[in-house]
Structure formats: structure tokens, C-alpha cells
C-alpha positions, 0 to 999 in steps of 0.5 A, a space after each residue: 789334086 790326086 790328095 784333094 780326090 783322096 779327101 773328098 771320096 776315100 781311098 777305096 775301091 767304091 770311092 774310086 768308082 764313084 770318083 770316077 764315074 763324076 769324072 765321066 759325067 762332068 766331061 759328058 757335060 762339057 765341064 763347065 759350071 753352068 752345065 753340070 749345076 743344070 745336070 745336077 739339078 735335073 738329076 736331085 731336084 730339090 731334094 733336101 738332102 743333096 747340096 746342089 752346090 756341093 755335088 756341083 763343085 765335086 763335079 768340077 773337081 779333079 777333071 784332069 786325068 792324070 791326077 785322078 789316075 794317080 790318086 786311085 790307082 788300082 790294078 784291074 781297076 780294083 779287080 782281083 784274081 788272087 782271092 783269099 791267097 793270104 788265107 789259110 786252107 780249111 781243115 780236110 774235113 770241113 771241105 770234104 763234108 761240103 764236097 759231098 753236100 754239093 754233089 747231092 745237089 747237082 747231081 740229080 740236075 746234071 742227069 736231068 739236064 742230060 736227058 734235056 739236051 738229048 730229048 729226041 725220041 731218037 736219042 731213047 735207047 741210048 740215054 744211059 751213056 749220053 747221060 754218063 757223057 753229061 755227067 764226064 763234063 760235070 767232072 771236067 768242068 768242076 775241075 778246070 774251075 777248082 785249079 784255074 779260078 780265082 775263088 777257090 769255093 767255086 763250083 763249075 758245072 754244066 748250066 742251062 744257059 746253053 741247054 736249049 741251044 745244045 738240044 735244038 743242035 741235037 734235034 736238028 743234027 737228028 733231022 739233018 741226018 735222017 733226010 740223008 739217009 745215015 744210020 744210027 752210028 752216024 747220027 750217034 757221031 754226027 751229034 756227040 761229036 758236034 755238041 763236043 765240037 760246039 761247046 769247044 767252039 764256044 770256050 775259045 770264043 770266051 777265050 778271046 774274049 777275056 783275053 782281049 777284055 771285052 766282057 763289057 761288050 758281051 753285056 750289052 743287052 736290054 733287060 726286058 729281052 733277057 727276062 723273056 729269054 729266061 722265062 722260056 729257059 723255065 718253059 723249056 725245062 718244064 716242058 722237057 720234066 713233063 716229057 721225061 715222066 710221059 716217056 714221049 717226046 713233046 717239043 711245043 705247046 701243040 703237042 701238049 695234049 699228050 701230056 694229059 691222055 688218061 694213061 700219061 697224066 698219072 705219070 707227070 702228076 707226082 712231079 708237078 706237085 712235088 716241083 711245085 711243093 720244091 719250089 714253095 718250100 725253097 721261098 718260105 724255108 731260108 735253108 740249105 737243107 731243105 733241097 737235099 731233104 726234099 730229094 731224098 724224101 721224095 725217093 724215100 717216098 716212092 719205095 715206101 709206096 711200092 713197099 705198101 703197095 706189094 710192087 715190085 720195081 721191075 712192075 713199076 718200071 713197066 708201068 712208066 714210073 722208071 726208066 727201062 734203060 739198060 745199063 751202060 757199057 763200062 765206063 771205057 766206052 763212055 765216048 764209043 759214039 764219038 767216031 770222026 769216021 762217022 760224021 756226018 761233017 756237011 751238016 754241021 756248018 748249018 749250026 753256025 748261026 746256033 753256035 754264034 747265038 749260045 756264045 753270047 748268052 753263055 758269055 752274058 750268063 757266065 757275066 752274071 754269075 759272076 756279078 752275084 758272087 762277086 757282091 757277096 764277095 764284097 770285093 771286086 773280081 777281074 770279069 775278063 779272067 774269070 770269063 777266061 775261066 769259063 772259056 778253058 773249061 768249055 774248051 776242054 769239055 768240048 774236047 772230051 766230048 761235053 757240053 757248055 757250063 759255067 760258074 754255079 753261082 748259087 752253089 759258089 755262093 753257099 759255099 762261100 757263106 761255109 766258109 770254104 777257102 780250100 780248092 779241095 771241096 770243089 775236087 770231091 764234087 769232081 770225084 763224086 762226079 767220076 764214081 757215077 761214070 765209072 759206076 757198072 750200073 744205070 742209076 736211072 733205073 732205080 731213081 722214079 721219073 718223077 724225081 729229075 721231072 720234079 726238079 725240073 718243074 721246079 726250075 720252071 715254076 721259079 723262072 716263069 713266075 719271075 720273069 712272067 709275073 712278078 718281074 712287072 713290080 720292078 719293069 715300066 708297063 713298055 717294059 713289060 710288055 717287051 717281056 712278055 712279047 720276047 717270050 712269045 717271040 721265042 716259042 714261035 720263031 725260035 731263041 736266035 730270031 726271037 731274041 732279035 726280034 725282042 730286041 727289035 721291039 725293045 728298040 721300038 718302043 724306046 725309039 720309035 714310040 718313045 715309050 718308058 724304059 726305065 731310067 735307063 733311057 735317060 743316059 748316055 748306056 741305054 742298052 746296057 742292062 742286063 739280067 739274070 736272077 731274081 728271088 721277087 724281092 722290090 726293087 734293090 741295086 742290080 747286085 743285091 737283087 741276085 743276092 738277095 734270091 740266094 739269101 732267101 732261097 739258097 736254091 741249088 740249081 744249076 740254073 740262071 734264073 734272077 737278078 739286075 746288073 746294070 751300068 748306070 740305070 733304073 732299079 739301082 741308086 748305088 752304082 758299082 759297076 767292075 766293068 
């Protein structure tokens, strides 16, 4: 039997998924003939091209395990987690090269998720060294990817799938603290030690969730409720670039009315247009180039100006168009906020609920981000190790006082297309990373505000006109509407509550209402789509439609925004799923 399987689906690894996946439906069928010829049937129609018959025999065929077990036995059922071990390092230069390009593009957004996370206005006078904290993490999570993952290109960095939970944890830490009356130092302690505390928290949950191979389980999400999930992640950002250019803390819609004062809305102009013109620019020009060069030419831009204008930097930073941080202590007192005796320690188990919310979605986002490397991979990766990885590198983020990451999938991905083989590439990003700490200075002081508001309007621009707008080409109308309402949902009640609640509509309309939700409902996996990035192209397979946003944009951000991963379900005819 095992050389009759290797006959009729090849001995590879889609073979074998495909041979596999026949195996499942003709069980879940009963295994009679009149049973899966009906399946079939159903399923093709009369579709010219498909032999009713044939698809039916195949059906038939090889329902004994064990000879199918025998005839495609591959380990980690075809997964691997030694990639490119038989393939020569690249020369020092080319990685070094490809190192330094990498840190001009995450950089700039490692700083802006910083003063994300810490938007609070109480956090203002100190945002110098909570950034240098941001950026330590950077460090340590880029170098934890480079030793420990299987894919040598990789680029680990801070990610905003966990962003909202970290500043919603900050805020309400700061609100906690100042109903009890602390001071400064306390709540200084109180959050740094309990993002570190959070973030480690995470990583041991990832931990054992690799180790016990449930990465499919952490995957059971419906498409519709994490697109609206990732519409208000752009929402997020947007709102948080504008407030960093207004130099005032808005936190929701009500408050937007301080965006558009006569003395603000000349400060967040700039960096709506030039988000907007980033965002443009990254769609139409495939190229990598075109981020770095929009960068530095909007920096370059800013001093012309002042130069033509005859003003002084420090006359600039007076009007708002930089930041008036003071500079940081040496890098040695990086983590002098970090003081256990100083914590506020009953106010943290309040998070607890936050924690348990921002595990799953860094676990499902982590998910994600390894399914789009893995398709440009073209070969199929251990989703439990690699989730392992993830889990390693927060825990010892956590540890030194960081914040949650992930792979950058976009960033894994450019690099991979370099050519890059070498562990190297990923260690000077790392370095480049570890001089801004060390650095005596504050960056920000010279970087306009414009600039990191920019490239967050730019991130939120991509995720809304995604997931708000162009996502409805690919998503039944119940669908949709499950989108749309998850995203309200959110802005009112909250991310924990309103991705319950979205779930709580996806579950009504699919079974109460009994409306279209995709093909997905049609088999036996109902809520097992999953999302994460998209580039606006029609509907592909849950794999190509992720890469196919890097193949159009080649985006640098260190954001999940598009793409489909599903088991067995609507907008995919080829199915290959690793889990």
C-alpha cells in the first residue's frame, strides 16, 4: 500500500499533505464508497476537469494508517528546524552591509513603539531612558533570534502585537498607583518592573506552549475578529503618532478635538502628509530602498528648512517640532527605574486578565509571521520551535526589563531574498542597536516629531485601509460586518472584552443567524482562520496573500498587518497547512 501512496501523490512534502488530508476526509466520511463519491460530488460538481470517480478511488485508497505513516514518514511531519545547515555563511561584508540596512529600518520604529508604550503624560519627563529600555530589548530579542532560530536571516525585534496591551498595562498601572498616593519612583518601579515582569510571563507561556506542541491550538481564531483586531492596532498607532507630534496625551475619539486646535494642527500636518505619501510610495514602488530613502529625506527636509528659514534648533524644539528631553544618564542607569523595592506589588495582579489576552495574540501573531517566511521559504518550518524561540527571547526580555517581540516577518523576509545564510547580519543590527544605548546622547532631540509621528501614521493608514476597507473584496458581507463591529467593539469596550465580543457575533451570525461565513463553515475546522497581513491583492491561499504584500511593498515595519492562514477554508484551493 505505502508504494501504491507514493504512486498516486509523490513522495513530498505537499504530496504527503495532500495525501494525508484525503486520509482525514474519507474517515470523517465513513469510508464507504457511496459516502465519498456523494462528498466528492458535492465538493467538484460538475466540474470537467475532476473525475468524480478517480477523486473518489483516491478517497478510497490507503485508509490504513499504518501504511500511510510508512510511505511518507517525515520528521515533524516534514517541518524543519535546521534550515540552510548545509549552506555556506555569506562573505562578512555582504552581512554586515545587510546588518546596517536593517537597522536604519527599525530603528526609527523601535523609538516610536517606545513612546507608544509609554504615552501617558506622566511618563513625559522621563521618555529618554524608557525609550533606551525599548531599544535594550530591541537588542536582546535580535540576538536571542540570531543564536537560537532555525532561519539564520531572521530579525527579532519588539512588535506591535503586544504594543496596545503594554501601554494599556503602563497606563492603568499609573492610575493604580496615583489613587494610592505613590510617588514618582514608585510608579517608575511599579511599571518597568511590571511590563519586565509581564513580557517574562508571556515568554514562559509561549515556552510551554512549544514544548507541548500546541501552536495549533493557539490558532483557533476567526478571521473576521482578528481583522478588526488589527484594524484598531493601526487606529492605535495613528492616534499615539498624532499625540507624539501634539505633545498631548489623547487617548480615544472624544479626545480628538485636541488634535485640531490652531496651535497643534500645524504640528501633526507634516506627519499626516508625509505617513500618507510613505504609505503611497511603499504600494506602487516595489523596492527596498524606497523606506530608508523617505527616511532620511524627510529629516534632510526638516534642516533644509530650518536652514532657509534662518532657525535655530533650540528655536524649533520651543515651538514643538522636537522633542525637549533632556539627555539620558549613562547607559549604566538604563534600568535605575527597575527598583523591587519600590514596587507597588498589589496592584499588579489586576493585569492578569491583560497578560492572559496579549499572550494569545502574540502567540497567534508570532503564528503568523512564521507562516509568511515559511511560504517564501518554500519549505515547511516546526511552528512549535519556532514558537519556542519566541518564548526565549521574551523571557529574557522580560528579565532585563523589555518588552514583548517576535519575528519581523517583513525584515526575515527582505533578507532571505538577499540571500543572507549568515547569523552575522542579524548580530550588527544587534550592535547597532547596543551604540544607541550606550550613546551620551538623546537622539530625539535632533530627530523632528514628525518624523517617528510619520511613520506611525503610515502604519495606520496600511492596517485601516485594509482591514476597514479593502478586506470586503475578500470576506462574505456577514463577514464583514463581523470586521467592522470587532473594531467598534474594541474602542468601546476595551481589546480583551471587545475580541470576546466580536467572537460572540462571529458565533451568532454563523450559528444562531446561520449567515455566510465563508467556506469556512462548510467543514468540519469552522474557527480556524486566522489573519495577519495583507497587501490588497484578490483573493490567493492563506500563505501567498502575506507574501504577496512583501512582494509588492517590501514594507519595513515592524507591524503585523495582512495575510490569511487557514486550515481547510475559504479564499485558499491549495492547502498546505504545517500544523
Amino acid at each position: 500500500m505505502g508504494n501504491e501512496h507514493e504512486r498516486i501523490y509523490g513522495n513530498s512534502y505537499q504530496g504527503y499533505r495532500l495525501a494525508e488530508e484525503r486520509l482525514k476526509k474519507s474517515r470523517s466520511y465513513g469510508g464507504d464508497a457511496a459516502s465519498i463519491s456523494s462528498y466528492v460530488l458535492s465538493k467538484y460538481g460538475r466540474n470537467e476537469e475532476v473525475d468524480v470517480e478517480d477523486e473518489t478511488s483516491h478517497l478510497l485508497e490507503g485508509l490504513v494508517e499504518e501504511d500511510f505513516e510508512d510511505a511518507y514518514s517525515f520528521p515533524n511531519g516534514g517541518a524543519t528546524t535546521n534550515v540552510f545547515a548545509n549552506e555556506p555563511p555569506n562573505p562578512p561584508s555582504i552581512s554586515v552591509t545587510y546588518g546596517l540596512i536593517n537597522s536604519a529600518i527599525v530603528l526609527p520604529v523601535l523609538i516610536s513603539f517606545g513612546s507608544i508604550i509609554y504615552h501617558d503624560e506622566f511618563f513625559r519627563p522621563y521618555i529618554p531612558l524608557l525609550v533606551k529600555l525599548c531599544v535594550v530589548s530591541g537588542t536582546v530579542h535580535q540576538i536571542v533570534f540570531s543564536t537560537f532560530s532555525s532561519l539564520p536571516f531572521s530579525v527579532g525585534q519588539v512588535q506591535d502585537a503586544g504594543l496596545i496591551f503594554l501601554s494599556k498595562i503602563a497606563s492603568d498601572l499609573v492610575r493604580r498607583c496615583k489613587e494610592k498616593e505613590c510617588d514618582d519612583e514608585e510608579i517608575l518601579a511599579t511599571v518597568t518592573i511590571g511590563l519586565g515582569l509581564c513580557t517574562a510571563l508571556l515568554g514562559l507561556g509561549l515556552l510551554i506552549v512549544g514544548y507541548f506542541k500546541f501552536a495549533s491550538t493557539v490558532q483557533l481564531l476567526p478571521t473576521p475578529v482578528v481583522g478588526g483586531y488589527l484594524a484598531f492596532i493601526g487606529f492605535f498607532c495613528g492616534q499615539g503618532g498624532l499625540s507624539i507630534q501634539a505633545g498631548t496625551a489623547v487617548t480615544g475619539v472624544l479626545q480628538w478635538g485636541a488634535f485640531f486646535t490652531k496651535g497643534t494642527f500645524k504640528l501633526i500636518l507634516p506627519g499626516l502628509f508625509c505617513g500618507i505619501m510613505i504609505y503611497v510610495l511603499v504600494r506602487r514602488i516595489k523596492h527596498m530602498a524606497v523606506l530608508p530613502c523617505c527616511i532620511c529625506g524627510m529629516c534632510a527636509v526638516f534642516y533644509l528648512v530650518l536652514l532657509a528659514t534662518g532657525t535655530t534648533l533650540e528655536e524649533a524644539r520651543d515651538a514643538g517640532w522636537v522633542s525637549a528631553a533632556d539627555d539620558p544618564p549613562p547607559w549604566y542607569l538604563t534600568w535605575t527605574y527597575l527598583r523591587f523595592d519600590k514596587v507597588v506589588w498589589s496592584v499588579l495582579p489586576h493585569q492578569i486578565p491583560t497578560l492572559i489576552g496579549m499572550t494569545f495574540v502574540v502567540a497567534l501573531s508570532s503564528s503568523l509571521d512564521v507562516a509568511a517566511i515559511e511560504l517564501e521559504l518554500k519549505q515547511p518550518l516546526d511552528y512549535n520551535h519556532e514558537l519556542s524561540t519566541v518564548g526565549l527571547s521574551n523571557c529574557v526580555s522580560g528579565l532585563t526589563g523589555g518588552y514583548t517581540g517576535s519575528y519581523i516577518f517583513s525584515q526575515s523576509i527582505f533578507s532571505l531574498r538577499a540571500g543572507i545564510r549568515s547569523r552575522l547580519s542579524g548580530y550588527v543590527l544587534a550592535v547597532t542597536e547596543a551604540i544607541i544605548v550606550v550613546l551620551p546622547v538623546n537622539v530625539l532631540k535632533f530627530v523632528p516629531l514628525f518624523f517617528f509621528g510619520s511613520l506611525l501614521v503610515m502604519i495606520c493608514v496600511d492596517l485601516c485601509v485594509e482591514w476597514l476597507w479593502e478586506v470586503r473584496l475578500k470576506m462574505t458581507g456577514a463577514e464583514y460586518s463581523v470586521t467592522i463591529a470587532t473594531f467598534a467593539l474594541i474602542m468601546i469596550l476595551g481589546v480583551e472584552w471587545g475580541i470576546l465580543a466580536g467572537i460572540g457575533v462571529y458565533v451568532f451570525f454563523a450559528r444562531v443567524l446561520g449567515l455566510d461565513m465563508g467556506a469556512a463553515n462548510a467543514n468540519t475546522n469552522t474557527n480556524t482562520a486566522l489573519v495577519a497581513e495583507t497587501g490588497g491583492s484578490p483573493p490567493q491561499s492563506g500563505h501567498e496573500i502575506r507574501a504577496s504584500n512583501e512582494k509588492k511593498t517590501l514594507s519595513p515595519r515592524a507591524i503585523t498587518t495582512t495575510s490569511c492562514r487557514e486550515n481547510n477554508i475559504r479564499m485558499t484551493e491549495l492547502e498546505i497547512d504545517p500544523l
